[in-house]
Every structure is written in structure tokens, then in C-alpha cells.
C-alpha positions as a Markdown table, in Angstrom:
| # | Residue | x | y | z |
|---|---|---|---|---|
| 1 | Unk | 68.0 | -66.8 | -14.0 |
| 2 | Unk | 70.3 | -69.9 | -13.7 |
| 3 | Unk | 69.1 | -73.4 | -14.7 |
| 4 | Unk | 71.0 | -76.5 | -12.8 |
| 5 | Unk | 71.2 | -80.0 | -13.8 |
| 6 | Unk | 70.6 | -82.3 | -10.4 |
| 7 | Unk | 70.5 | -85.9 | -11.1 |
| 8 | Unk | 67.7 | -85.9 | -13.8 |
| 9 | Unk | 65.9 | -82.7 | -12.2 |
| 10 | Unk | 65.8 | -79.3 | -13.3 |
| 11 | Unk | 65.9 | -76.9 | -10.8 |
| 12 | Unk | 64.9 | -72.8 | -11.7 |
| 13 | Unk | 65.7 | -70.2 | -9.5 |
| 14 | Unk | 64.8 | -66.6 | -9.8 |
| 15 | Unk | 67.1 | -64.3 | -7.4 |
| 16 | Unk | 64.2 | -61.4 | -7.4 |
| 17 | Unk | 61.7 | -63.5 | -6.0 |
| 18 | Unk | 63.8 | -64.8 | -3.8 |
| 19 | Unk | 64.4 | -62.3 | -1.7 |
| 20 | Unk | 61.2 | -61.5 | -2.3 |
| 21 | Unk | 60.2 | -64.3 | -0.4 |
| 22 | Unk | 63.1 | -63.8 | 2.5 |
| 23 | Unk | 61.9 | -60.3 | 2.7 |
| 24 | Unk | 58.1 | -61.4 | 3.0 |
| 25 | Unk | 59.3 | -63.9 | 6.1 |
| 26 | Unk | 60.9 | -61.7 | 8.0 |
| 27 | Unk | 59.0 | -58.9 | 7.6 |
| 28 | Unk | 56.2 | -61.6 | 9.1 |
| 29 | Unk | 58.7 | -62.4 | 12.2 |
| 30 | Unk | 59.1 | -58.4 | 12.7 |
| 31 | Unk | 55.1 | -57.9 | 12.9 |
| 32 | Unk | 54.4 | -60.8 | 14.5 |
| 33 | Unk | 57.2 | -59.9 | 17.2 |
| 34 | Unk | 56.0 | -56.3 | 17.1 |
| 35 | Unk | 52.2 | -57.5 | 17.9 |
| 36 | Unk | 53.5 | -59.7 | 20.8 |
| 37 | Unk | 55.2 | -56.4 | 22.1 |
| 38 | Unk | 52.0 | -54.5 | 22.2 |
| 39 | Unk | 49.6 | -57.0 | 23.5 |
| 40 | Unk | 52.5 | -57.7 | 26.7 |
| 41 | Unk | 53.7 | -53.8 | 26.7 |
| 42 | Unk | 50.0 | -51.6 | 26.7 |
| 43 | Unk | 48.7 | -50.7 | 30.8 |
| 44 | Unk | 46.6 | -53.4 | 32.8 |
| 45 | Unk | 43.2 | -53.4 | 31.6 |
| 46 | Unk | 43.6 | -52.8 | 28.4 |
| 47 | Unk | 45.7 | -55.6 | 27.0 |
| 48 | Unk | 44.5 | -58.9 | 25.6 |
| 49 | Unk | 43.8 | -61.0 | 29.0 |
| 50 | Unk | 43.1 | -64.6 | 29.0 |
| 51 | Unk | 39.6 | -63.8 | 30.2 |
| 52 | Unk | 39.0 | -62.4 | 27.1 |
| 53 | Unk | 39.8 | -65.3 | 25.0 |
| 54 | Unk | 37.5 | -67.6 | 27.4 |
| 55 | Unk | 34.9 | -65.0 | 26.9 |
| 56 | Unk | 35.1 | -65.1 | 23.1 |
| 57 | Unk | 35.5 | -69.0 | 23.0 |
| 58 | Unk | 32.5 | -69.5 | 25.7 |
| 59 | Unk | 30.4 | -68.1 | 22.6 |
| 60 | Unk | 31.1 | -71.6 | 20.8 |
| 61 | Unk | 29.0 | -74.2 | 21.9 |
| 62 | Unk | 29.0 | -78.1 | 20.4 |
| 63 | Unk | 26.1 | -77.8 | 18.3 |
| 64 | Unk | 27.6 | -75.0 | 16.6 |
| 65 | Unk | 30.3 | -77.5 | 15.7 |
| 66 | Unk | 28.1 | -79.6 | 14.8 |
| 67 | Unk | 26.5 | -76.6 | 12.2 |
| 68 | Unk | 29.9 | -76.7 | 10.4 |
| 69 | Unk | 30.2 | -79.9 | 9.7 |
| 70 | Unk | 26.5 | -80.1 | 9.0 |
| 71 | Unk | 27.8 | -77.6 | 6.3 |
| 72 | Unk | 30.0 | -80.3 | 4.3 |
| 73 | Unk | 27.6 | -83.6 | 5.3 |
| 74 | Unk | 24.1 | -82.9 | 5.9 |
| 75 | Unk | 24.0 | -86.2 | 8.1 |
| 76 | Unk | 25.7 | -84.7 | 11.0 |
| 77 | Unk | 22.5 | -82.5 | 11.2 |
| 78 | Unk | 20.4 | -85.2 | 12.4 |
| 79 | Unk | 21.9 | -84.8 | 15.6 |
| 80 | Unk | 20.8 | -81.4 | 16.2 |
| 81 | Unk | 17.5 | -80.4 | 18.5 |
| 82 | Unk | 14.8 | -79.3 | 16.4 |
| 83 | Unk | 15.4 | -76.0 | 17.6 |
| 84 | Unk | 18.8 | -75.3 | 17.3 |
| 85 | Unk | 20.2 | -72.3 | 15.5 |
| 86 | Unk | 23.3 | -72.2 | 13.6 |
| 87 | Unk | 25.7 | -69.4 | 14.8 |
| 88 | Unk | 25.4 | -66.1 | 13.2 |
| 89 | Unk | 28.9 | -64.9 | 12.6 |
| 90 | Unk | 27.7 | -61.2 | 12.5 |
| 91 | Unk | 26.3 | -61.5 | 15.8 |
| 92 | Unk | 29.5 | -62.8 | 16.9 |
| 93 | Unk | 31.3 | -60.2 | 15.3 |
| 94 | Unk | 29.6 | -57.7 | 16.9 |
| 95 | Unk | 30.1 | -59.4 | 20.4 |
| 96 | Unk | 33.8 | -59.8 | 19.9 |
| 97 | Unk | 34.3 | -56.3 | 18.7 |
| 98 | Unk | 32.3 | -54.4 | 21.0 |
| 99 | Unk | 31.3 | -57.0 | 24.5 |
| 100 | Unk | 27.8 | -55.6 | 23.8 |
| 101 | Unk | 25.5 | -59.0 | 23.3 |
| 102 | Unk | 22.2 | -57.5 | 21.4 |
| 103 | Unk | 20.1 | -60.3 | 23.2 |
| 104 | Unk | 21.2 | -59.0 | 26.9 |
| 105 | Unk | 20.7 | -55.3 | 27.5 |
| 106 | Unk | 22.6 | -55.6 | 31.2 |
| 107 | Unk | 25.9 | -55.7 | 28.4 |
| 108 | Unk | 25.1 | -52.2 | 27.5 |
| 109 | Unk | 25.3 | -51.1 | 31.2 |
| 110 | Unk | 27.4 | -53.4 | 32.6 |
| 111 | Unk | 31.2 | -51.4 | 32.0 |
| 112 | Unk | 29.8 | -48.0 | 32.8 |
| 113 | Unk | 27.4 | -48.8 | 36.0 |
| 114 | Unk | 29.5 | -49.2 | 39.2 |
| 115 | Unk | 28.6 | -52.7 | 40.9 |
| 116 | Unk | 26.2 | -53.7 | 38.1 |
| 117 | Unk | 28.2 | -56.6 | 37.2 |
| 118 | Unk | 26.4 | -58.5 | 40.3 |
| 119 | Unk | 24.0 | -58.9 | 37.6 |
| 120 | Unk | 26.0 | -61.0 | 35.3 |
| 121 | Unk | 24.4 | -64.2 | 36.8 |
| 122 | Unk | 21.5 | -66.3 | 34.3 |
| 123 | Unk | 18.5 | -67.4 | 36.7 |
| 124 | Unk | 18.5 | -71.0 | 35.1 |
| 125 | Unk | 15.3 | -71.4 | 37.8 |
| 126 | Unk | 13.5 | -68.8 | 39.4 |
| 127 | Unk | 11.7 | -69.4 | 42.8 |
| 128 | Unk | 8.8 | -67.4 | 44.0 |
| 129 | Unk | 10.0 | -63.4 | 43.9 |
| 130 | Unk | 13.4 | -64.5 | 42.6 |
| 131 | Unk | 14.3 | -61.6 | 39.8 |
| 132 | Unk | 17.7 | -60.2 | 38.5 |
| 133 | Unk | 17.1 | -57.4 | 41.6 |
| 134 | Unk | 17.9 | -59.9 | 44.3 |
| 135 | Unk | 19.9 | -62.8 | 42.8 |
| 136 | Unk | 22.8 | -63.4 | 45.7 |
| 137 | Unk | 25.6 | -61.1 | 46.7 |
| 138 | Unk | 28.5 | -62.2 | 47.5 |
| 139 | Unk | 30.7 | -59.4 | 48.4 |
| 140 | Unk | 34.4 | -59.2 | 50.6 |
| 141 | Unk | 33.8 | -58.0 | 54.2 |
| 142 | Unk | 36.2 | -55.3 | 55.8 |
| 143 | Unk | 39.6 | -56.6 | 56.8 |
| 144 | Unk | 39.2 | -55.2 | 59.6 |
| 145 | Unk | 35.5 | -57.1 | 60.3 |
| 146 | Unk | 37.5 | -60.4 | 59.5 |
| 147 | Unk | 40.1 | -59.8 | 62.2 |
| 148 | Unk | 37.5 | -58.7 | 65.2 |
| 149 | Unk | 35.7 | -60.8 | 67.3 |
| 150 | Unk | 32.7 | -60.0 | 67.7 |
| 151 | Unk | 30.4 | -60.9 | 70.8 |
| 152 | Unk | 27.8 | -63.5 | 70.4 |
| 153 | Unk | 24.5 | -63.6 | 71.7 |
| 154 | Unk | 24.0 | -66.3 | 75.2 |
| 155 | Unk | 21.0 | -68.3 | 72.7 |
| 156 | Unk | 23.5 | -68.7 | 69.7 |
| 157 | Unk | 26.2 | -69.6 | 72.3 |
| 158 | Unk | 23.8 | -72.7 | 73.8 |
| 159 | Unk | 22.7 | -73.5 | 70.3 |
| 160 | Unk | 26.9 | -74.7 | 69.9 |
| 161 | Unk | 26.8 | -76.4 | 72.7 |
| 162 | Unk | 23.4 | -78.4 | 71.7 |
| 163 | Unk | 24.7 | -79.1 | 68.4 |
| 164 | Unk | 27.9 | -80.5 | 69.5 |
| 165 | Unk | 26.4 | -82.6 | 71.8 |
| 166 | Unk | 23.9 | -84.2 | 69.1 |
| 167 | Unk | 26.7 | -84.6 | 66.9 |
| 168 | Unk | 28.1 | -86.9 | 69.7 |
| 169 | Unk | 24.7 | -88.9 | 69.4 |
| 170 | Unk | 24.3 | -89.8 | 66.0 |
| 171 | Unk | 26.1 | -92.0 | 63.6 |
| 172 | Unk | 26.3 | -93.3 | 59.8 |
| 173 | Unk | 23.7 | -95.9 | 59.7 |
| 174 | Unk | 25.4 | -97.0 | 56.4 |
| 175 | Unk | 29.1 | -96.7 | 57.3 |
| 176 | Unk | 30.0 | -94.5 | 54.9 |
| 177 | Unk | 30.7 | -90.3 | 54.3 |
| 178 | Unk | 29.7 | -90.2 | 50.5 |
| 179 | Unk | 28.8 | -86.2 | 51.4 |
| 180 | Unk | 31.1 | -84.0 | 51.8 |
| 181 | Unk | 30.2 | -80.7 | 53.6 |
| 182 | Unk | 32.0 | -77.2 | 52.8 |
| 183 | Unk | 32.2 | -73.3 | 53.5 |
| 184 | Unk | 34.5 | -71.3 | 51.5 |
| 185 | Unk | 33.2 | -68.3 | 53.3 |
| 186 | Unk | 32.9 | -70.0 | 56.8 |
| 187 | Unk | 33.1 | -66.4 | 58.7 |
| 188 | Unk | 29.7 | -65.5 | 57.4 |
| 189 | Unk | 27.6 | -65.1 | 60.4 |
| 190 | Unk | 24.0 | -64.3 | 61.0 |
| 191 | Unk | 23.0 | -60.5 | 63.0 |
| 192 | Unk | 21.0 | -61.3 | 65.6 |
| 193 | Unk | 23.4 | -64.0 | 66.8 |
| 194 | Unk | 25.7 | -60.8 | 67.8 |
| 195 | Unk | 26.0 | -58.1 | 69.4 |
| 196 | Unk | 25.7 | -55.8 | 66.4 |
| 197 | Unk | 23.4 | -54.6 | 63.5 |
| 198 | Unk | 25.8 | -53.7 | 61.2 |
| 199 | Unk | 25.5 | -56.0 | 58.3 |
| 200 | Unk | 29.3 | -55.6 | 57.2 |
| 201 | Unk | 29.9 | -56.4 | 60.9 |
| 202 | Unk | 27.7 | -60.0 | 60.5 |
| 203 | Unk | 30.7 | -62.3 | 60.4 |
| 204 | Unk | 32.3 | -64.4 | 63.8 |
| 205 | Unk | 34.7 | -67.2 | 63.7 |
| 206 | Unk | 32.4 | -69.8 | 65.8 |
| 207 | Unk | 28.8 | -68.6 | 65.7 |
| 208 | Unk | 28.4 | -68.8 | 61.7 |
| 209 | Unk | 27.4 | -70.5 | 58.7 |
| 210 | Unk | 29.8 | -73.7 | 59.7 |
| 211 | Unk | 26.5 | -74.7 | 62.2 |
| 212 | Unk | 24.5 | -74.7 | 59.2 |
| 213 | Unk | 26.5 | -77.2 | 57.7 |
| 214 | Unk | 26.9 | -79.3 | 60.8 |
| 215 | Unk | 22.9 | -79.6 | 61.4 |
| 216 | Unk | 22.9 | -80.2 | 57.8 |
| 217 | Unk | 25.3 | -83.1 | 58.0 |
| 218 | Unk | 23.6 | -84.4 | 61.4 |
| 219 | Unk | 20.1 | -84.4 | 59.6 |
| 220 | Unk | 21.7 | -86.5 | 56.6 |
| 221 | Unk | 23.3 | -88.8 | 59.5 |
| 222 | Unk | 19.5 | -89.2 | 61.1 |
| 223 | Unk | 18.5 | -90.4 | 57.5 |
| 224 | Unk | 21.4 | -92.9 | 56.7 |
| 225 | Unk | 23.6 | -90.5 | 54.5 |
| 226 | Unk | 26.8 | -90.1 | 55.5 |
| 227 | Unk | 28.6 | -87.3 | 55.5 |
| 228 | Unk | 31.7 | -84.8 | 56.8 |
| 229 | Unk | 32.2 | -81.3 | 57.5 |
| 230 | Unk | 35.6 | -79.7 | 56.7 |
| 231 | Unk | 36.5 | -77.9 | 60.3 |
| 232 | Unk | 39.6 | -76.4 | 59.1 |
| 233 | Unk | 39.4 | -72.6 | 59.1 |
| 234 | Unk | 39.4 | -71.4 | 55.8 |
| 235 | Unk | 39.5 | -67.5 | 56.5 |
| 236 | Unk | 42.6 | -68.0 | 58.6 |
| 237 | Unk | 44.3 | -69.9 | 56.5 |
| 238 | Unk | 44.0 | -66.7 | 54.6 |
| 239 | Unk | 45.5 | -64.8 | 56.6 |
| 240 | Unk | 48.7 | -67.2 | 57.5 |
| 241 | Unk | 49.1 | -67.4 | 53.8 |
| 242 | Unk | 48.8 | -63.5 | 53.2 |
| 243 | Unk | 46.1 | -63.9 | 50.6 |
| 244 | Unk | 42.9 | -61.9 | 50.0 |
| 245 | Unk | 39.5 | -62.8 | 50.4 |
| 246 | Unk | 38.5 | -63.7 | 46.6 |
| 247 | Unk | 41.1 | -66.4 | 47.1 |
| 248 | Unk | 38.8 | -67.7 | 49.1 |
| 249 | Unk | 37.7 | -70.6 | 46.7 |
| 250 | Unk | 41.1 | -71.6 | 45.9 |
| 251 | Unk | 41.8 | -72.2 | 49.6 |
| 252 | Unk | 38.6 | -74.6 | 49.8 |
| 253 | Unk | 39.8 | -76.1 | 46.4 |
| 254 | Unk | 42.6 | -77.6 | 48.3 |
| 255 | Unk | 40.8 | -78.9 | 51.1 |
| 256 | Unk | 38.1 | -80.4 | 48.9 |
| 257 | Unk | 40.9 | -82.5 | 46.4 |
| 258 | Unk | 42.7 | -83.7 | 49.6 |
| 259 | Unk | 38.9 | -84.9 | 51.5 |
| 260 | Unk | 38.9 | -86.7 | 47.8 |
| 261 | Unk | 41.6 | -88.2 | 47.5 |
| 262 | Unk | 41.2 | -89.7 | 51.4 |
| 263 | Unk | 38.1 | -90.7 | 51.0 |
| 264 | Unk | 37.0 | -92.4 | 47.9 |
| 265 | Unk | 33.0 | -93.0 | 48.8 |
| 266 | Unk | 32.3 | -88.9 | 48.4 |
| 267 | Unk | 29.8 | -88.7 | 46.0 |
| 268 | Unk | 28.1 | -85.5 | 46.7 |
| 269 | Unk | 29.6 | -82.2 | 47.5 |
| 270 | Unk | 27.7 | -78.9 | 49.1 |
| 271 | Unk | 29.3 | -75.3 | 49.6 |
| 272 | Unk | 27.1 | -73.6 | 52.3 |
| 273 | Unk | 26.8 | -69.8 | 52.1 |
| 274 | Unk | 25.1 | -66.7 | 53.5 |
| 275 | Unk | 23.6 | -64.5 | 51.3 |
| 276 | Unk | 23.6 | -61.0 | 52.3 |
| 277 | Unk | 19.9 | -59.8 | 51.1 |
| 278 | Unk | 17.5 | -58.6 | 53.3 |
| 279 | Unk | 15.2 | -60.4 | 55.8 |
| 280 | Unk | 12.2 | -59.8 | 53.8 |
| 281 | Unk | 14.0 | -61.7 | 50.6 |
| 282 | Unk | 15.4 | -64.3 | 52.2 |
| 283 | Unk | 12.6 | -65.5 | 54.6 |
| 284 | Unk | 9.2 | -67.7 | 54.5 |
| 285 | Unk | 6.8 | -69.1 | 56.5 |
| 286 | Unk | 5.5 | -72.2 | 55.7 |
| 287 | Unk | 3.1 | -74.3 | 58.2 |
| 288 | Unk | 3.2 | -71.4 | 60.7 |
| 289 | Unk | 6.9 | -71.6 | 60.7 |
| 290 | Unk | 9.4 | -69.3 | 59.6 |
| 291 | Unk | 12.4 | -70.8 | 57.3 |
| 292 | Unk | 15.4 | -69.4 | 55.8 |
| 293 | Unk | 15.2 | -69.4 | 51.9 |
| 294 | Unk | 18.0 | -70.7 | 50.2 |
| 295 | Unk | 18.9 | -70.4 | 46.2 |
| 296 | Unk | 21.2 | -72.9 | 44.2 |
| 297 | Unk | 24.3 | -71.4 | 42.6 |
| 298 | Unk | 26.0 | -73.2 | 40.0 |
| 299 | Unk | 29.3 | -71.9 | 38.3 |
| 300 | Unk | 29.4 | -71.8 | 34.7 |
| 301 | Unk | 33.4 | -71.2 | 33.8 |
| 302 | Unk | 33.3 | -75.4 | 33.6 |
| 303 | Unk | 32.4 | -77.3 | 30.7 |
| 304 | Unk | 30.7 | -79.9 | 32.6 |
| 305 | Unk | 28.3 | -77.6 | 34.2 |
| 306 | Unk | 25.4 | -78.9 | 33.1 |
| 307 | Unk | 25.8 | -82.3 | 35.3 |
| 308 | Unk | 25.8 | -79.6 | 38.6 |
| 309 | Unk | 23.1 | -77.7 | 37.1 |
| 310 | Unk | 20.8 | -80.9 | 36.4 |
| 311 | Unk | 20.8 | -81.9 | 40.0 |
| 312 | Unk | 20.2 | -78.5 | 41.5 |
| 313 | Unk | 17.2 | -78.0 | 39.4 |
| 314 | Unk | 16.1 | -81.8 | 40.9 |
| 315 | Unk | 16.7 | -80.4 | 44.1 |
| 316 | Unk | 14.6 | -77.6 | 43.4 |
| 317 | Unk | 11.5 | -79.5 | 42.2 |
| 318 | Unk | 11.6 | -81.7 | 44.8 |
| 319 | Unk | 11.9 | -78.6 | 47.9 |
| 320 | Unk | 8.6 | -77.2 | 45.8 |
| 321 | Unk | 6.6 | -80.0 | 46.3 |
| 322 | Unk | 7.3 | -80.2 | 50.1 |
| 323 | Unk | 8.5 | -76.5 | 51.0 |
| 324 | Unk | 6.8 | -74.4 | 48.5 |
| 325 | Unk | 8.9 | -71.1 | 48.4 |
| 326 | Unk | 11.7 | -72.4 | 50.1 |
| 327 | Unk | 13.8 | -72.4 | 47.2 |
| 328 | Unk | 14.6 | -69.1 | 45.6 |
| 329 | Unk | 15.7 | -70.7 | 42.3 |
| 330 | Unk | 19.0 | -72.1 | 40.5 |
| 331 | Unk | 20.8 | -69.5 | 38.9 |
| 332 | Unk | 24.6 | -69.8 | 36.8 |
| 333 | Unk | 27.1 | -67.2 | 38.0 |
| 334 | Unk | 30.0 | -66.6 | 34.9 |
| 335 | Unk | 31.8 | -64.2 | 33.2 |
| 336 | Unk | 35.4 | -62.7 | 34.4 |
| 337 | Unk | 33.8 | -60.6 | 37.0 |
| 338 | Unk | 32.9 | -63.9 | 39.1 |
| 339 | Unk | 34.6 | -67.1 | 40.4 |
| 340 | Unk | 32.6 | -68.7 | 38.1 |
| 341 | Unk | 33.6 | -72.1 | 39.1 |
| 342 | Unk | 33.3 | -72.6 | 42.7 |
| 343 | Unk | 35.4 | -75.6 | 42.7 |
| 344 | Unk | 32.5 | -77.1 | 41.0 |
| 345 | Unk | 34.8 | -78.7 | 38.0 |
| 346 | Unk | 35.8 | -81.3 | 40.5 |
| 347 | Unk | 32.9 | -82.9 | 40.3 |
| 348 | Unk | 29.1 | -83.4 | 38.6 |
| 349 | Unk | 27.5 | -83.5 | 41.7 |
| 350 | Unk | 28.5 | -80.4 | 43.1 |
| 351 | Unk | 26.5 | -77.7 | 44.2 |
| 352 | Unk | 26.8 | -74.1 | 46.1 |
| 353 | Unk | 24.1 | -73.3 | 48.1 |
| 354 | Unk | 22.9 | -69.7 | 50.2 |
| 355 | Unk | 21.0 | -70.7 | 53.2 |
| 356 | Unk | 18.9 | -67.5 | 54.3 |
| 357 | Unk | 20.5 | -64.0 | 54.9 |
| 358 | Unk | 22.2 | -61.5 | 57.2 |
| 359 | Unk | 19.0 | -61.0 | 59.2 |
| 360 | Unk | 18.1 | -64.6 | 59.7 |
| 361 | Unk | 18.4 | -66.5 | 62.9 |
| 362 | Unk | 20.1 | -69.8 | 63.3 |
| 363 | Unk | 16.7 | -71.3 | 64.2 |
| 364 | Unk | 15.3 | -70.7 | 61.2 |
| 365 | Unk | 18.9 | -71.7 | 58.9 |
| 366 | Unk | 18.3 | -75.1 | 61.5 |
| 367 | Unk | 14.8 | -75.8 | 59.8 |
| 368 | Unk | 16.0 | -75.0 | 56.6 |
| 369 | Unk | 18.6 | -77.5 | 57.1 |
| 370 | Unk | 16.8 | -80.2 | 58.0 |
| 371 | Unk | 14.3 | -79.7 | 54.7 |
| 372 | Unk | 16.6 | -79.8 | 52.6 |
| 373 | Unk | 18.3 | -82.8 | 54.0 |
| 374 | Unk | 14.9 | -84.3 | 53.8 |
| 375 | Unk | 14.6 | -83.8 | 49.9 |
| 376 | Unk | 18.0 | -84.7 | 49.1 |
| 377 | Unk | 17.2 | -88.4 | 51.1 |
| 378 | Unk | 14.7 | -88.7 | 49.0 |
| 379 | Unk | 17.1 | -87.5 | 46.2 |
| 380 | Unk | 19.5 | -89.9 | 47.0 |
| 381 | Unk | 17.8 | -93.2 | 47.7 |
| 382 | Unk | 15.9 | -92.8 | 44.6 |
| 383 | Unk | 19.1 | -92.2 | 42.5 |
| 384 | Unk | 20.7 | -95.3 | 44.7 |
| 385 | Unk | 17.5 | -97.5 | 43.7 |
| 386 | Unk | 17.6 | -96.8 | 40.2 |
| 387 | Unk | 21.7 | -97.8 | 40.3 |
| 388 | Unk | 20.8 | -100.9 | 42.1 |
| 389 | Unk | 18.2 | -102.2 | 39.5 |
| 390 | Unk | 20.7 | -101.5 | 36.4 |
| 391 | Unk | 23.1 | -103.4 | 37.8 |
| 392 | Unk | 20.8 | -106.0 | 38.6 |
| 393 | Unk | 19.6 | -105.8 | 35.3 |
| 394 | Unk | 23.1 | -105.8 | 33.8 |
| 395 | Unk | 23.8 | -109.3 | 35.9 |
């Protein structure tokens, strides 16, 4: 041991513990270089994926923040609903180290059933009949089904013609498009608009959901809501770009920033889907007519979620009072097995909506249109009421 004299300081160094400590430190780098190495080296699937680490953060909400610091100053716990629950860390534990969540048995099944992980989605709503057995599907069609043309029906081809020639009739009555009008999937077609009954056969590139979302957008129009439909063709822009049909959404995504940054008045956005249940789940009558049920699907991979989900269960309420059992619920589709986001994070008043099923007609998608353009009116003008007297107020 060696003591040196530094300008009034005394300085002791012991050469054993030393390189002790330059042992310790890069004995550190070698593991930590070493546990790099096996989370980049081990086979697909079993690696630490980035999935994973949202998974594990999702489990953290703000109120459990709020817990902790509620642990050093009790005043941060006034905050907190009367029924919240601080996080249990063995519960978490247990979650991290095994992705079984004791409060969910479909966890148990999920990694050994084939398919089951269409049951991932939380009904935040259910409608009349709507259960964890028939919450949506949404599920790739053959390549092959995406690349023919299939025939279409004389009826569904007049129905085009009708609707573009009311399209050509109506306009804005307030000048603006503050609704902007989607279909990620915009292939998705209806059977007995063709010539088939195969359900995997139940796509076209004219005769298909995109009409829904025209007679959607001409109902708005007839109610003083203005509002554009994306006409670009999604699907074969997938194909030009040699991309697969789960990239669907990220396709849209593009379209949907560019309409926003053209068009500053879009308030409200809608992503119009087929589901692929059965007739007898995706149908009502109501008033001695027959309507295709639709169901709300909000995306839960985005923090802001909630905003989405807030208006969809509005919508929802509101389609009860007038439609009853037109709505088949609201439900939250997350987890690494889903999209999860459905462009949704680009705004707090977006919303993905299933308007009837593979064996509906466009008839009865028409009538479900124009309901649910009725509700959101109301919807709308209310919300633009209540803006108009706060700023009134704030004058």
C-alpha cells in the first residue's frame, strides 16, 4: 500500500482491490456482451421480441404509478378511484414468467389451441348475442381469391350504377369533408352479390365493402356532414409493392396521414369492414326489415385508446335507442397476435367498424348505412352544439 501527498490530499491505494475492481468491470462487459449474444443468436420465436417487452410494460397502468408514489406521500392517493387496486407484484411475476394471467383462463389455452388466439379481443360492450364465440374474424383470404375476378350478380351490378349516380346528386350542405371514409380490406365482398358460395371466395374488386362506405358517406352528405371516401385500391397496391395481406393497415396508414395532412377539417375517421360470421350472427330485423349488424372495434396497442373507445360506446347507446340490436357491441382487439392499432393512434376519433357478414346483401349493408349515419348526425351536431356554447361562453 503506497500513500501520496497531492496538494494537501492524501490519496490510498490498495493494488488488490484494484484489480479487484478492473476484474469486477470487465467481467460485467463479458456477461453483459455474452447475454446480448444469446438474446440476438437463439432461433425465431424464442428470443426476447419487442412484443414481449410491450406485453410486459402494457401491465403498467398510470394509477399504478400513482400507487408508488402514494407509497412515499400519501397525498398522491387522493387521486385514485375509490376502487383502484395497487399492483400486486406476485401477480405480475407470475405473468411475466409464465404469459399465464390467473384472471383470464383463454391464457391457459391460448399457445396450445390452434386459432384460439381470435379470442384475444376484451368485449368492452356487448350487444344482444355478442359473446367471446362470435367476436369478429378477420382472417387473410387465398392469394389466389385476391387475384380472380369473380362474376357479380346483374342486381349488385345496378346497385353501382345507382350509387354513382346519387353521388352525382348530393353535396356538402356545410362546405366542408370533416369525415374521412376508409377500407383497409376494400376487397371484402358480400356472397350473394356473386356468382359463388364459397365464403373464402366472397371478395371482388368493385362489388364490395367500398359501396358501404360510399352510401355511408352519401347519407352523412344528405344530413350536412361532410365527408370523403379514399378510392385508391388498397389491395393492389399490395401487390405492386409485393407485400402481404397483414400489411394491409400499414398501406391505409399512408393514405390516411396524407388525406390529413391535405385536408385540415377531418375530424372523424371510419374503417369499414366485413366480418366473416355467419348470416344468422350478423343479421336483424327490426321494423319488418332486415339490417346488417355491425360491431365497433377499437385497437388497444395505443395509449390513447380510450378517446376511440369513448366515442364508440356513444355510438353504441345511441344505435340502441333507435336500432335496438343493430349494434353487436364495442370490443378492444390487443396483444401481438393482432394489429392492435388499426391506424387508430392517429387520431381520438377514430373508429373500425364491421358492417354485417359474408352472407349479407348489399341491401341490407345500405340500411345499415344509413342508420348509423343517422345516429352519428345526431352524434355530431350535439358534440358541435356543445363546442359552440363553450366558446360562447369563453367570449
Amino acid at each position: 500500500m503506497r500513500k501520496k501527498q497531492f496538494h494537501g490530499i492524501t490519496v490510498t491505494l490498495n493494488r488488490t482491490s484494484l484489480k479487484r475492481y478492473m476484474a469486477l468491470v470487465i467481467a460485467g462487459i463479458i456477461i453483459l456482451f455474452l447475454f446480448a449474444g444469446m438474446l440476438t443468436s437463439v432461433e425465431p420465436g424464442y428470443g426476447l421480441a419487442s412484443t414481449q417487452v410491450h406485453e410486459w410494460a402494457s401491465e403498467f397502468t398510470g394509477e399504478h404509478f400513482v400507487h408508488v408514489l402514494a407509497m412515499e406521500n400519501q397525498y398522491f392517493a387522493q387521486v385514485l378511484p375509490e376502487d383502484s387496486e395497487p399492483l400486486h407484484v406476485s401477480n405480475l411475476a407470475f405473468r411475466v414468467a409464465t404469459s399465464i394471467n390467473p384472471d383470464d383462463p383463454r391464457s391457459l389455452l391460448g399457445r396450445e389451441l390452434p386459432g384460439f388466439a381470435l379470442f384475444d379481443g376484451r368485449i368492452a360492450v356487448a350487444g344482444e348475442g355478442t359473446d367471446y364465440t362470435n367476436l369478429p374474424i378477420e382472417s387473410a383470404p387465398p392469394m389466389e381469391v385476391l387475384m380472380a375476378e369473380r362474376e357479380a350478380t346483374e342486381e349488385s351490378l345496378a346497385m353501382l350504377e345507382q350509387l354513382e349516380e346519387d353521388a352525382n346528386a348530393i353535396e356538402s350542405t356545410n362546405g366542408k369533408k370533416v369525415v374521412h371514409i376508409i377500407h383497409s380490406h376494400n376487397y371484402e365482398s358480400f356472397l350473394p352479390e356473386l356468382e359463388t358460395d364459397v365464403p373464402n371466395e366472397a371478395h371482388h374488386s368493385k362489388i364490395n365493402i367500398t359501396l358501404v362506405g360510399e352510401k355511408f358517406s352519401q347519407e352523412l352528405e344528405k344530413r350536412g356532414i361532410g365527408a370523403e371516401v379514399e378510392q385508391r385500391d388498397i389491395q393492389a397496391s399490395l401487390t405492386e409493392r409485393g407485400w402481404g395481406y397483414p400489411r394491409s393497415y400499414d398501406a391505409s396508414r399512408e393514405m390516411v396521414e396524407e388525406a390529413m395532412a391535405q385536408n385540415q377539417d377531418l375530424q372523424f375517421f371510419f374503417d369499414i369492414h366485413r366480418d366473416s360470421l355467419p348470416r344468422d350472427r350478423t343479421t336483424v330485423t327490426i321494423n319488418g326489415a332486415e339490417y346488417a349488424r355491425t360491431i365497433f372495434v377499437i385497437g388497444g396497442n395505443n395509449s390513447n385508446y380510450k378517446h376511440n373507445l369513448h366515442m364508440a360506446e356513444e355510438l353504441h347507446n345511441m344505435l340502441e335507442e333507435t336500432y335496438p340490436g343493430l349494434s353487436r357491441g364495442v370490443i378492444i382487439k390487443e396483444g401481438a397476435t393482432t394489429n392492435g392499432r388499426f391506424n387508430q393512434d392517429l387520431s381520438n376519433q377514430s373508429i373500425l367498424m364491421e358492417v354485417g357478414g359474408v352472407d349479407n346483401t348489399l341491401e341490407e349493408t345500405y340500411r345499415t348505412a344509413e342508420a348509423v349515419a343517422d345516429v352519428f348526425a345526431d352524434y355530431y351536431w350535439q358534440a358541435e352544439a356543445v363546442d359552440a356554447g363553450t366558446e360562447k361562453g369563453e367570449e
